[in-house]
C-alpha positions, 0 to 999 in steps of 0.5 A, a space after each residue: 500500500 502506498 500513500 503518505 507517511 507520518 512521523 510524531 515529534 517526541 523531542 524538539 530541541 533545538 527547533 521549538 519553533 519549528 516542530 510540536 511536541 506529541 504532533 503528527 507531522 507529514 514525512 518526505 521519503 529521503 534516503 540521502 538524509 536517512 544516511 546521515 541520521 535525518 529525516 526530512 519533516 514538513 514543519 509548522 512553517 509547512 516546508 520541509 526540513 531536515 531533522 535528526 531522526 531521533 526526534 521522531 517515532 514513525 507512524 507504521 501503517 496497518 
């Protein structure tokens, strides 16, 4: 099944502004970011944006 993917913040040090704690945010597939311990989010600002990985828990779709 395809379709879009999510993530939910669970630490935004750093970037207060840009990303919610506990909130769903929209996550842009980027294998090149992945690499390098990023993931690729649409923020508040509804660009998107790299940010550690660590900072997110992906939404697994069942």
């Amino acid at each position: 099944m395809t379709g879009r993917q999510f993530a939910i913040c669970v630490e935004n040090r750093g970037y207060p502004a840009s990303v919610e704690l506990h909130k769903l945010y929209p996550l842009i597939p980027d294998p090149s970011a992945a690499a390098h311990g990023l993931i690729r989010i649409v923020d508040e600002s509804g660009e998107d944006y790299l940010f550690p990985k660590e900072y997110f828990v992906l939404v697994k779709r069942v």
